[in-house]
C-alpha positions as CSV (number, residue, x, y, z in Angstrom):
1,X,55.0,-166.5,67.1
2,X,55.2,-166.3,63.0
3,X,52.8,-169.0,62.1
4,X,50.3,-166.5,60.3
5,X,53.4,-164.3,58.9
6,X,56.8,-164.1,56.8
7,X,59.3,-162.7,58.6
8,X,61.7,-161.0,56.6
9,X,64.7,-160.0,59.1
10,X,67.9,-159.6,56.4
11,X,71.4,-159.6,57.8
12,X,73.9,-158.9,54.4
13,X,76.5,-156.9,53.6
14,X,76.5,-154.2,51.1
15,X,78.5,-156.3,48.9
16,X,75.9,-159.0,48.6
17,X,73.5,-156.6,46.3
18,X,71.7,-158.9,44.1
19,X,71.8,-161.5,45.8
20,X,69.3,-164.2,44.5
21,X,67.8,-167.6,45.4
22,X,64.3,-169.1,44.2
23,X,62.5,-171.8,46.5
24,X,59.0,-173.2,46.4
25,X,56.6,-172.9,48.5
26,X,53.0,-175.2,47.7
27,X,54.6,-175.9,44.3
28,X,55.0,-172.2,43.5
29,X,58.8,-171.0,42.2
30,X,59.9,-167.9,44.3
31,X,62.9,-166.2,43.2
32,X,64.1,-163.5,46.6
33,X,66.3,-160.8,45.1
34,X,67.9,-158.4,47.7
35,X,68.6,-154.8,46.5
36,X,70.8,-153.6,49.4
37,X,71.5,-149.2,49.1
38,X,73.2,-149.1,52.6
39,X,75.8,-150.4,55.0
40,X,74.9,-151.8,58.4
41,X,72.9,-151.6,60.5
42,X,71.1,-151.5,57.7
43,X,66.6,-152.2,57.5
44,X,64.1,-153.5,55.5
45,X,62.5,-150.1,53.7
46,X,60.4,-152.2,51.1
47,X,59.0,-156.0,50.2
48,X,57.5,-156.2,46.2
49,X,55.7,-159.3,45.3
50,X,55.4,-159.6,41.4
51,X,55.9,-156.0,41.5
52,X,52.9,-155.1,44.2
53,X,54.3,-153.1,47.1
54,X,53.4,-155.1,50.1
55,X,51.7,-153.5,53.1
56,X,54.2,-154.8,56.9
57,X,55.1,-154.2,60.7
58,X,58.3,-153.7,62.0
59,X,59.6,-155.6,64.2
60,X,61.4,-154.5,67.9
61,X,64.8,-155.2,67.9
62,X,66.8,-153.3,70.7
63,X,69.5,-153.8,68.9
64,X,69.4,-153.1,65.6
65,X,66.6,-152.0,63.0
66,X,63.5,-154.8,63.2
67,X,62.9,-157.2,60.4
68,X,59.5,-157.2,59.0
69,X,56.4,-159.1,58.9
70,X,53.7,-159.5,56.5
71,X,50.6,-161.7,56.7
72,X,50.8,-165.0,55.2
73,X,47.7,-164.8,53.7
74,X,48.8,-161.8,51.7
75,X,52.0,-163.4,50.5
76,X,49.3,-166.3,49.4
77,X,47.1,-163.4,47.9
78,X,49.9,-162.3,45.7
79,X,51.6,-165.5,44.3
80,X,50.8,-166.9,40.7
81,X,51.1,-170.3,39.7
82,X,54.0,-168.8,36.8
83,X,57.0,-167.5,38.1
84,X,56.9,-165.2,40.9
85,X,59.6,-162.7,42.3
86,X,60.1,-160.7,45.6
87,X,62.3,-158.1,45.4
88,X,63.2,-156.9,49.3
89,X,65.2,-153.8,49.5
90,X,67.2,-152.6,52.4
91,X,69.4,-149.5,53.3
């Protein structure tokens, strides 16, 4: 179960770098930029929030490299009310 984390588990091709979309979440804007270095199977290697390098598990995947999870309550911890961005790269 996720309830108490994000899960960040990225599937994109190379030729998606860039790639941005903003949501909301509580009535705070989130912009997700990917920055993808490497073709498939390619894996999370970092998550930024408003340019704080956030702390994550792995997750099992017998088939390809594991997404990511980090604690909802740091996501939470780390939003502002202004703009915020998460930059996730993968290679």
């Amino acid at each position: 179960m996720s309830y108490n984390d994000v899960v960040i588990d990225p599937v994109l091709a190379k030729q998606l770098d860039g790639l941005q979309f903003t949501f909301a979440i509580d009535g705070k804007a989130i912009t997700v930029i990917y920055s993808i270095a490497g073709d498939a199977p390619a894996f999370v290697l970092s998550v930024t929030i408003n340019e704080t390098a956030t702390a994550f598990a792995r997750d099992h995947n017998p088939y390809r490299p594991g997404g990511v999870r980090i604690p909802r309550a740091e996501v939470y911890r780390l939003l502002t009310d202004g703009p915020n961005h998460i930059l996730i790269s993968v290679g």
